[in-house]
BAKOLDREN-619131 format. One record per residue: residue in three letters; y, z, x of N, C-alpha, C in turn. Coordinates in steps of 0.001 Angstrom, whole numbers, padded with zeros to 6 digits, always signed. Example, Ala and Ser with C-alpha at 12.3 -4.5 7.8 and 13.67 -1.06 7.14 Angstrom:
ALA-005690+007800+013190-004500+007800+012300-003300+007800+013200SER-002250+007080+012850-001060+007140+013670+000030+007870+012900
END
This chain:
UNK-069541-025814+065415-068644-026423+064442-067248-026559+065051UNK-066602-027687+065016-064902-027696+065333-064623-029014+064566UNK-062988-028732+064643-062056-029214+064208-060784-030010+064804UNK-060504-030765+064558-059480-031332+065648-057966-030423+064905UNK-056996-030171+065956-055674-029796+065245-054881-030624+064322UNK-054750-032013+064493-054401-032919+063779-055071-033185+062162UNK-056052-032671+062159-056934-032654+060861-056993-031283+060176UNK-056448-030512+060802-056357-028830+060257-055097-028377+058811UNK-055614-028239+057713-054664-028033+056685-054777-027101+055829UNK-053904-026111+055549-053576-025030+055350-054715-024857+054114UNK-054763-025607+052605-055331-025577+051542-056927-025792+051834UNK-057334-026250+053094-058959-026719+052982-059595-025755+054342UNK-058654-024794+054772-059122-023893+055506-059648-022763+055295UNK-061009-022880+055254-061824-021686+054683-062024-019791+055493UNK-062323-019165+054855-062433-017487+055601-063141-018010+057013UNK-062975-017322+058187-063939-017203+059269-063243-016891+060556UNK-063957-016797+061638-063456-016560+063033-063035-017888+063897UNK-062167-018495+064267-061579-019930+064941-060964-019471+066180UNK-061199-020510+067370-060676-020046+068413-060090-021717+069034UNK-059021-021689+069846-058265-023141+070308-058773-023406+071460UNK-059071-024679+071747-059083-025234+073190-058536-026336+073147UNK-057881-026816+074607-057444-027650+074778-056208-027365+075410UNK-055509-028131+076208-054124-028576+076712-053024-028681+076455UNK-052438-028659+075326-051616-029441+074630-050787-028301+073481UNK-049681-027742+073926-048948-026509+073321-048224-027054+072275UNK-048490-028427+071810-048136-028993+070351-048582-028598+069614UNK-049994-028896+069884-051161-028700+068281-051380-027198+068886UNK-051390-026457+069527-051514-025057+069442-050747-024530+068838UNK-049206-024788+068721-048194-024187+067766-048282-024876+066728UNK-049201-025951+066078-049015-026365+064883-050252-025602+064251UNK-051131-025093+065368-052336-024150+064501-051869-023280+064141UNK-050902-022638+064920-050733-021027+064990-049984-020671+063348UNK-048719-022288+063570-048600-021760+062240-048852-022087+061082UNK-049775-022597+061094-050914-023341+059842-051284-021980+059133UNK-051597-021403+060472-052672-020075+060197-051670-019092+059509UNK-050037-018662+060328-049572-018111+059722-049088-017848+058030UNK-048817-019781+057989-048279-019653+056582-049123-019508+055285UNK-050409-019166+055716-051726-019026+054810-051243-017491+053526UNK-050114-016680+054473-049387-015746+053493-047984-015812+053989UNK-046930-014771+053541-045949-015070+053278-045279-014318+055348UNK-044229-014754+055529-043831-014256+056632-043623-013004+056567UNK-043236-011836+055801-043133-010980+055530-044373-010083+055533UNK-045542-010532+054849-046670-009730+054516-047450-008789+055555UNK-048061-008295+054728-048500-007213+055252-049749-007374+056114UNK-050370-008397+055382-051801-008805+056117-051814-009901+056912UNK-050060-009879+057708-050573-010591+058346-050745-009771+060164UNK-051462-010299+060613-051187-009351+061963-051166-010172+063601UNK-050575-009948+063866-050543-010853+065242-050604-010024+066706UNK-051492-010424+067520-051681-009327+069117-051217-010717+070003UNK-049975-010098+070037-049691-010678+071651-049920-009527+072870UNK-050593-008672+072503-050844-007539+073287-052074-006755+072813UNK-053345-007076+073284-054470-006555+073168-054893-005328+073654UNK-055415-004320+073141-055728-003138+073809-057252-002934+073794UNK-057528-003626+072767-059189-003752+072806-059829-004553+071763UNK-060991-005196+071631-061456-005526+070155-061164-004118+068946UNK-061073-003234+069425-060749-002670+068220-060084-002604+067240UNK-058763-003648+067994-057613-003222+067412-057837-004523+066067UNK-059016-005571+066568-058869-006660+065527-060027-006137+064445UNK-060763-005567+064656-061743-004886+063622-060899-003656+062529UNK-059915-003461+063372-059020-001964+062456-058400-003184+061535UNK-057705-004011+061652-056985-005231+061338-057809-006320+060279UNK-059485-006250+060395-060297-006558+059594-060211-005585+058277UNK-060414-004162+058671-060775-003321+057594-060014-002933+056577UNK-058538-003571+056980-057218-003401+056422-057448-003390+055188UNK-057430-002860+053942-057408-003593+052525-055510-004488+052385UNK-055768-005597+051829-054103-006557+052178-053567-005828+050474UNK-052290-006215+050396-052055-006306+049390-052001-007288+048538UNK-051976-007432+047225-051675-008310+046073-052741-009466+046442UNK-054039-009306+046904-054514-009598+046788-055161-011397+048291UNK-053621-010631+049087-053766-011336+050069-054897-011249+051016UNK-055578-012237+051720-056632-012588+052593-055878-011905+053933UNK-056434-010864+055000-055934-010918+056155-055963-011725+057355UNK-054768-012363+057662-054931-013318+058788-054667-012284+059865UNK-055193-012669+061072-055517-012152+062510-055256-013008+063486UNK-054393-013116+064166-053926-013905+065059-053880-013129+066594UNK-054495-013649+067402-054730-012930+068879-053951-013890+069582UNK-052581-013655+070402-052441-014931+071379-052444-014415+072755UNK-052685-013145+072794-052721-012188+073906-053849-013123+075623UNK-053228-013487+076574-054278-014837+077211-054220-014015+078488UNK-054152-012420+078544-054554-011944+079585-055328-010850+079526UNK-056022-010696+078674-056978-009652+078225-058437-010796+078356UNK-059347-009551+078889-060224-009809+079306-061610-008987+078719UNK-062412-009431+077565-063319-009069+076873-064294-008585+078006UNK-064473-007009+077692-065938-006379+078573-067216-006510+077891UNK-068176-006382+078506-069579-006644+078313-069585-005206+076675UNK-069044-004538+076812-068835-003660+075165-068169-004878+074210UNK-066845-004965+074599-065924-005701+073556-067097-007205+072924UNK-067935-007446+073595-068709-008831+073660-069994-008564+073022UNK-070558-007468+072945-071299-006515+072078-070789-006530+070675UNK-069415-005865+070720-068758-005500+069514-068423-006649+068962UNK-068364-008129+069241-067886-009058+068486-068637-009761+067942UNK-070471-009467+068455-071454-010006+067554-071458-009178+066027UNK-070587-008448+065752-070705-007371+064550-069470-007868+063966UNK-068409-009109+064436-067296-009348+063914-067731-010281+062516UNK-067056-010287+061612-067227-010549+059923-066240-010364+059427UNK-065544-012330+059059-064798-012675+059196-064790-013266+057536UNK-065927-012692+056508-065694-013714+055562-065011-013754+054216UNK-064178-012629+054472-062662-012477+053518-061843-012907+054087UNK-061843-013798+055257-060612-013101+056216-059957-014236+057504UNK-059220-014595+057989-059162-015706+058788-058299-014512+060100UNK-059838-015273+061191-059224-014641+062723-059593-015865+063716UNK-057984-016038+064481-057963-016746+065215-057398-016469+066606UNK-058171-016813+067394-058377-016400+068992-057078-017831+069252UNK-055954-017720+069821-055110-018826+070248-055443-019112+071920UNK-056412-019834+072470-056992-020066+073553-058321-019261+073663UNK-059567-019742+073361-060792-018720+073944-061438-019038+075366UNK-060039-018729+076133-060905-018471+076923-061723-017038+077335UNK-061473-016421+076963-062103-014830+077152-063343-014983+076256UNK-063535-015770+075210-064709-015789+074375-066125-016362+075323UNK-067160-015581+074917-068581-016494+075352-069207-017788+075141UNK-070226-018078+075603-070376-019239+075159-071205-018856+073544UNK-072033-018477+073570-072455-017353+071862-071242-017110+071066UNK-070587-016460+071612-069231-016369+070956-068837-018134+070002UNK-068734-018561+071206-068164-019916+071128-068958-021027+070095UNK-070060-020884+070008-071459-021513+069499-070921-020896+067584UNK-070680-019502+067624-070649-019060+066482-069364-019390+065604UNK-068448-019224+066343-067045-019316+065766-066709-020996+065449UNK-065392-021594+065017-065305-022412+064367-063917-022952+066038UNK-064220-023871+066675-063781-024417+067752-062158-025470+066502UNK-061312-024857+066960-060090-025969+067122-059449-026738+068237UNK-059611-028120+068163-059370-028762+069485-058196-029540+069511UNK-056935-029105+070541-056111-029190+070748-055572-029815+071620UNK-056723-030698+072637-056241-031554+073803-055290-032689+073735UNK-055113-033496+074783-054111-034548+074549-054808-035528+073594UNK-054373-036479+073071-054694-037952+071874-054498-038565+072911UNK-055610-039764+072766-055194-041299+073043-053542-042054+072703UNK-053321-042696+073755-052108-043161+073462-051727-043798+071994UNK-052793-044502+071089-052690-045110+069593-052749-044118+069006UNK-053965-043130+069061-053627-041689+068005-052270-040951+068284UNK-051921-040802+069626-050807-040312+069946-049605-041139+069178UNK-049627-042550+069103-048279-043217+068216-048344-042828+067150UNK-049714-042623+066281-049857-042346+065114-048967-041453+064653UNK-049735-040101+065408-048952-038114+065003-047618-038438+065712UNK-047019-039013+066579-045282-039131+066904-044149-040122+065984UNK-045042-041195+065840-043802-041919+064826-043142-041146+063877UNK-043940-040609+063089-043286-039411+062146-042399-038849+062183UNK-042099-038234+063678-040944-037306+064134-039712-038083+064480UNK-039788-039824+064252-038145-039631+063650-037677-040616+062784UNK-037447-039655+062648-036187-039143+061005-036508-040568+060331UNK-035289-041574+061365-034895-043099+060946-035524-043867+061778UNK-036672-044263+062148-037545-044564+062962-037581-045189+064603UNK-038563-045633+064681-038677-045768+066495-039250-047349+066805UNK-038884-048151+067408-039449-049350+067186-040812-049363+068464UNK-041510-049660+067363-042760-049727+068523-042886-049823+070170UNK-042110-050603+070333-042299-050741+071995-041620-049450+072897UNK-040430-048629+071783-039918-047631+072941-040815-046603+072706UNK-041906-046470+071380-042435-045091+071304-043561-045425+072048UNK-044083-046666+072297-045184-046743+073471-044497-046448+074963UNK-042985-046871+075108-042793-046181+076519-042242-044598+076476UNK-042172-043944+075317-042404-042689+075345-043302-041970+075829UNK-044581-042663+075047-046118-042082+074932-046477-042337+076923UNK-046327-043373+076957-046089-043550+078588-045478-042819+079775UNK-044132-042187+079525-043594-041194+080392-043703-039726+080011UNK-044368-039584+078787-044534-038254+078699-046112-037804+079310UNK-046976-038977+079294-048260-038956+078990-049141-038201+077873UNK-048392-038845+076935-049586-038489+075553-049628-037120+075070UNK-048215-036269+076412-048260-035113+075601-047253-034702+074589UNK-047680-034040+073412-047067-034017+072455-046201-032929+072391UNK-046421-032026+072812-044934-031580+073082-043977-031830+074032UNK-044299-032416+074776-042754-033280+075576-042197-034408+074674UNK-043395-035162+074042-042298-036033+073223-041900-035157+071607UNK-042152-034154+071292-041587-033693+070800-039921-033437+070658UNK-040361-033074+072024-038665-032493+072323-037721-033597+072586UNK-038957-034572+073438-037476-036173+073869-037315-037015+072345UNK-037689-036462+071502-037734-037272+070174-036901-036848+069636UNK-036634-035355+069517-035256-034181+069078-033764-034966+070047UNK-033861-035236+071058-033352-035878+072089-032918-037496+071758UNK-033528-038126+071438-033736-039405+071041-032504-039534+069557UNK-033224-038751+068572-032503-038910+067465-031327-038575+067207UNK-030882-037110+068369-029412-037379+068558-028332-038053+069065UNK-029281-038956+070321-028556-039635+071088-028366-041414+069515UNK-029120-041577+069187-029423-042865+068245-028253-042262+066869UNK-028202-041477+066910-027545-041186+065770-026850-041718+064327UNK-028552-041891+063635-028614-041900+063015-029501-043388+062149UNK-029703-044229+063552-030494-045238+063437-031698-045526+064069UNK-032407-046370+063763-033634-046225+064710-033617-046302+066470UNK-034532-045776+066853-034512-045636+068167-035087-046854+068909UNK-034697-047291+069841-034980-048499+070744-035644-047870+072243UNK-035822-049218+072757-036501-048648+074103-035435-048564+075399UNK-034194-049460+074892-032956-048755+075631-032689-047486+075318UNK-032631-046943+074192-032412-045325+074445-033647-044321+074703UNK-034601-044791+074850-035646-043747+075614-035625-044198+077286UNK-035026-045694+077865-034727-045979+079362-033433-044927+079843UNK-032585-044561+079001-031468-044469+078992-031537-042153+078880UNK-032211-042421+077718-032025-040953+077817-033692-039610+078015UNK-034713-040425+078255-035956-039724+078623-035792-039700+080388UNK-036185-038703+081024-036027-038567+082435-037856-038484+082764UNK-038367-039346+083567-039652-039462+083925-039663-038933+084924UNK-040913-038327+084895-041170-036989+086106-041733-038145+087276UNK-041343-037407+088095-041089-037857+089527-042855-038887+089931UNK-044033-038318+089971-044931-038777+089352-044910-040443+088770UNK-044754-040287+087330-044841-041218+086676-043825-042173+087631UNK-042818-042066+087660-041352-043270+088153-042225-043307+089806UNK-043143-042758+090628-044052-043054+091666-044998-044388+091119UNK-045522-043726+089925-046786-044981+089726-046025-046881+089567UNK-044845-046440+088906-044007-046959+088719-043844-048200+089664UNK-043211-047399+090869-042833-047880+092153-043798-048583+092482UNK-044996-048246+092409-046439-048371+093208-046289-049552+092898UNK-046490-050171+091653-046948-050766+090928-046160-051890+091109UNK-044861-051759+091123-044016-053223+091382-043784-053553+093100UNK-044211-052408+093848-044490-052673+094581-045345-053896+095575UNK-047108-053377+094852-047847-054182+095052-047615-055500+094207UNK-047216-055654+093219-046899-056710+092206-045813-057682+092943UNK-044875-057451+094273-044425-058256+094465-042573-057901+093376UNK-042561-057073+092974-041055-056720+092418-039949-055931+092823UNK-039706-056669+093907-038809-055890+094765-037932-055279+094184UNK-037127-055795+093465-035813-055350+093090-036096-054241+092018UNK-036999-054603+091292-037690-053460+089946-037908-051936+090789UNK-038958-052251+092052-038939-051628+092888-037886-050359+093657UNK-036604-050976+093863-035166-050444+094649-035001-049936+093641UNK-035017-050492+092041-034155-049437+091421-034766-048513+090930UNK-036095-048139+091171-037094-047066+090909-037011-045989+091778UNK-036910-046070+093241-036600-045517+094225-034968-045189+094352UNK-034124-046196+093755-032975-045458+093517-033088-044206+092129UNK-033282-044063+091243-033920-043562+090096-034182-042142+090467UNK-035150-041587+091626-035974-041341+092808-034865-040330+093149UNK-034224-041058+093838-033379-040100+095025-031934-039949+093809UNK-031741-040462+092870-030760-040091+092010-030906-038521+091639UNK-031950-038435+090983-032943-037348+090444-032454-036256+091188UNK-032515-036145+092573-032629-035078+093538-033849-034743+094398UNK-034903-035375+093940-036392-034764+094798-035935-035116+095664UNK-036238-034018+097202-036168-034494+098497-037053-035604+098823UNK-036520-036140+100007-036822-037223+100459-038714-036806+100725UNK-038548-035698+101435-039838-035502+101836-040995-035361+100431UNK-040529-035002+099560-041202-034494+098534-041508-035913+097855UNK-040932-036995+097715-040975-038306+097428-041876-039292+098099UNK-042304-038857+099747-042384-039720+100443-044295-038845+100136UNK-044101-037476+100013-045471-036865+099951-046279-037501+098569UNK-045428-037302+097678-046486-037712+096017-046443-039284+096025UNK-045975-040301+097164-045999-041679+097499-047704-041732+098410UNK-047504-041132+099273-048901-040619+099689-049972-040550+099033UNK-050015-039280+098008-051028-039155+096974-051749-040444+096211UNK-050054-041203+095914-050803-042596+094892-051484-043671+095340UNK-051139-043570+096905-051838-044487+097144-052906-044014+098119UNK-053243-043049+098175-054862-042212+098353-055407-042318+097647UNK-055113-042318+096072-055619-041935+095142-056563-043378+094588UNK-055143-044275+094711-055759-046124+094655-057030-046475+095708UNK-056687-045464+096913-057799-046398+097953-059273-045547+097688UNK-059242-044289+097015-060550-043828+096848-060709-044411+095492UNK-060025-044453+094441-060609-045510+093266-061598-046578+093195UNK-060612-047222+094465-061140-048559+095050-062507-048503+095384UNK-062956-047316+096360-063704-047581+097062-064788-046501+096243UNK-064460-045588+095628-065940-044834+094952-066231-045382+093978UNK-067885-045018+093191-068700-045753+092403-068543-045031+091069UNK-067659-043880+091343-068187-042952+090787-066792-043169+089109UNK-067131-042558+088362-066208-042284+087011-065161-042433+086972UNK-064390-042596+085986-062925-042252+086029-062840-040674+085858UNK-063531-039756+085019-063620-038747+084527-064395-038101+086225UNK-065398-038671+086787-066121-038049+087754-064956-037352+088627UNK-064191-039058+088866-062986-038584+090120-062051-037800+090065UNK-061931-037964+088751-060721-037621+088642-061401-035354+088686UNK-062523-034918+088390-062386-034122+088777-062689-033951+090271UNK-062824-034461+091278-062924-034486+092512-061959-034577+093075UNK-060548-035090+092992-059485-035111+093389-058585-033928+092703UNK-058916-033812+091684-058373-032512+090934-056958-033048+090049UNK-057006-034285+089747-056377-034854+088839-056248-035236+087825UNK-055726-035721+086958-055791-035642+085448-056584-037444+085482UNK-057610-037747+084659-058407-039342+083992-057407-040159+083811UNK-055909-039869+083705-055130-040907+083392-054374-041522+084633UNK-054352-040586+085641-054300-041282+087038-054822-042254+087856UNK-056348-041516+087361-057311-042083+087796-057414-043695+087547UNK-057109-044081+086161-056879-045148+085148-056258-045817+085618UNK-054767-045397+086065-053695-045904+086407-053821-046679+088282UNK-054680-046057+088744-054895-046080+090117-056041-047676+090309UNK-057000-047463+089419-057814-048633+089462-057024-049710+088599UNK-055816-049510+087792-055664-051284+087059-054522-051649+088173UNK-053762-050795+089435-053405-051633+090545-054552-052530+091467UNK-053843-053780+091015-054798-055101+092228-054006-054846+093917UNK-054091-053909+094846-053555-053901+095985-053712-054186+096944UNK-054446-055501+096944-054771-056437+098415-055835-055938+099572UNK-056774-055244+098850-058122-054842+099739-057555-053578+100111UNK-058928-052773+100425-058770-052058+101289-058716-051859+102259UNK-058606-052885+103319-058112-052807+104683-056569-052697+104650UNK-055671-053117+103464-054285-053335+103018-053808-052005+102635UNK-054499-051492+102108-054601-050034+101560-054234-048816+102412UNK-055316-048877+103615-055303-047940+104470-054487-048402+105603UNK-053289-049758+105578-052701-050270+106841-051749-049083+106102UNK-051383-049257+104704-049905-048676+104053-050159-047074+104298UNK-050930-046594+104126-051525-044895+103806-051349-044472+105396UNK-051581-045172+106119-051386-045251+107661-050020-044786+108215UNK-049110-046033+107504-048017-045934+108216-046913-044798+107006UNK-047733-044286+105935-046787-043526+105189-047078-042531+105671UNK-048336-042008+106136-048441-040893+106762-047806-040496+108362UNK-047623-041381+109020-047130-041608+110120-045648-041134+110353UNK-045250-041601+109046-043972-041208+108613-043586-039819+108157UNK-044611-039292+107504-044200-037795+107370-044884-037367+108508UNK-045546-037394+109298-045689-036743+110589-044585-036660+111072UNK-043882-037792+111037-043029-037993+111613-041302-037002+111693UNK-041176-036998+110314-040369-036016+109537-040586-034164+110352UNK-041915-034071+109665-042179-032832+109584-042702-032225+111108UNK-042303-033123+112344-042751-032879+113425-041240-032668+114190UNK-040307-032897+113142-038982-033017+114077-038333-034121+114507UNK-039201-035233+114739-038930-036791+115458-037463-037084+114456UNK-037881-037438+113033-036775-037551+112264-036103-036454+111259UNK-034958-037205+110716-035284-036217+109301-035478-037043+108300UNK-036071-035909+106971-036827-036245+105777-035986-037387+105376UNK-034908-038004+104945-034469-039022+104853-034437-040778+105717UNK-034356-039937+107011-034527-041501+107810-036167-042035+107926UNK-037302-040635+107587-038568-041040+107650-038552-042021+106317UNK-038264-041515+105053-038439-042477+103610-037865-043318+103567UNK-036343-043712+104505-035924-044985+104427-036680-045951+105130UNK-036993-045728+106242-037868-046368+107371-039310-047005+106422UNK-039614-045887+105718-041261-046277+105509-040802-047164+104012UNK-039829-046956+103505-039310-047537+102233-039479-049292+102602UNK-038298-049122+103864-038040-050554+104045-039396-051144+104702UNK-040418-050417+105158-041716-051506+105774-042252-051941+104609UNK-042581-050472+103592-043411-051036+101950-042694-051863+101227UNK-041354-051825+101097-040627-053359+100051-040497-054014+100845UNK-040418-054355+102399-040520-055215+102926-041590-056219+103049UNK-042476-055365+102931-044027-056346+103535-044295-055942+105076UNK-043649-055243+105764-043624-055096+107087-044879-054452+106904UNK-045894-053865+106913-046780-053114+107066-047739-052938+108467
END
């Protein structure tokens, strides 16, 4: 049985044992305190282990009688305790049905465990479900096109645009938000403003290009550190290109997140013989760097000016 976090509400949440999975420290703090406000902040029944000493301590915490008639909530967020082949014993005897206990990450739970209890899923949303649960958060609203380039530089996670939305509404103050003030005041991780580059790159946009790479070295990432995750994207494009395999397959084979992966196959980059001329001479270039020949700056200008050049 599970539940998505977005669908989780305080009045239709019944007694039992629930445990979180997923990515995404938005909807984990919107469970946590779903769960909390089920009684009063004060109360007695409510109990929280950010510090586990054993299953015992949540069975003593079961047996509690609450007062005034309150249900005991049980909240575990403790994510370095490690259930023994006893504690895993002792939790087939857990009986939960006065009572709401929630594991905040199971990973320490079994798969039995897991089968029995009530799964809350907390991963990232699709970019449209993602506009959905973010428009909300502001105040005087967001005009469509900047909360899609939100959802875009945060990647769909909801607590970063959480916070650039807190960010947003002070900078807008007091009117709706545009996509000049998320250009203006969201800072895109080094990453994203790469795919960026990539992208107007191969597209032929030079100048879009320079000021991405100015953007880049504004920021502060070293040169070398710029010229390395430039590397990655376009490794990443030429095995896209060339395997049969998933977006989901590759992307765990490279050890990257499906939305890279995504991002890597909708670049059109002139074959793969074009591919591996560029991956060639970018690597050449940090050899180059990191061998002494140059430094980290004259290697990224050099390899800068062959890739917006066309020199390849």
């Amino acid at each position: 049985m599970s539940v998505f976090a977005y669908d989780l509400k305080k009045d239709d949440l019944p007694c039992g044992i629930f445990y979180t999975e997923g990515e995404d420290s938005y909807w984990q703090k919107r469970v946590e305190t779903i769960f909390r406000s089920i009684v009063s902040p004060d109360s007695l029944s409510l109990y929280v282990f950010d510090k586990l000493s054993g299953v015992g301590d949540i069975f003593s915490a079961l047996n509690t009688f609450g007062l005034f008639d309150d249900k005991n909530v049980i909240i575990v967020s403790d994510n370095e305790y490690t259930f023994s082949t006893q504690d895993h014993a002792e939790m087939e005897k857990m009986d939960a049905s006065d009572a709401y206990v929630l594991f905040l990450n199971g990973k320490s739970l079994n798969d039995k465990e897991k089968k029995r209890f009530t799964k809350i899923t907390c991963s990232k949303l699709d970019k449209y479900a993602c506009a959905k649960y973010s428009a909300p958060l502001f105040e005087y609203g967001v005009e469509k096109d900047a909360l899609a380039k939100l959802i875009e530089l945060t990647d769909c996670d909801m607590a970063k645009i959480h916070i650039e939305a807190q960010k947003l509404i002070a900078f807008a103050g007091g009117r709706s938000v545009t996509i000049n003030d998320v250009t203006e005041v969201v800072a895109e991780e080094t990453e994203a403003q790469i795919f960026s580059f990539t992208s107007d790159v191969i597209a032929g946009r030079k100048e879009r290009a320079m000021y991405t790479l100015e953007k880049l070295q504004k920021k502060g990432d070293a040169p070398g550190y710029i010229l390395s995750v430039l590397i990655s994207q376009y490794r990443r494009i030429l095995f896209a290109s060339l395997s049969k395999k998933t977006d989901a397959e590759l992307a765990a084979v490279l050890k990257v997140k499906e939305y890279a992966i995504k991002k890597a196959r909708a670049e059109k980059a002139g074959g793969n013989r074009f591919l591996r001329r560029v991956l060639s001479m970018l690597v050449s270039y940090e050899y180059s760097f990191k061998n002494g020949q140059m430094s980290e700056k004259a290697a990224l200008d050099a390899a800068m000016e062959r890739l917006i050049g066309g020199a390849v």
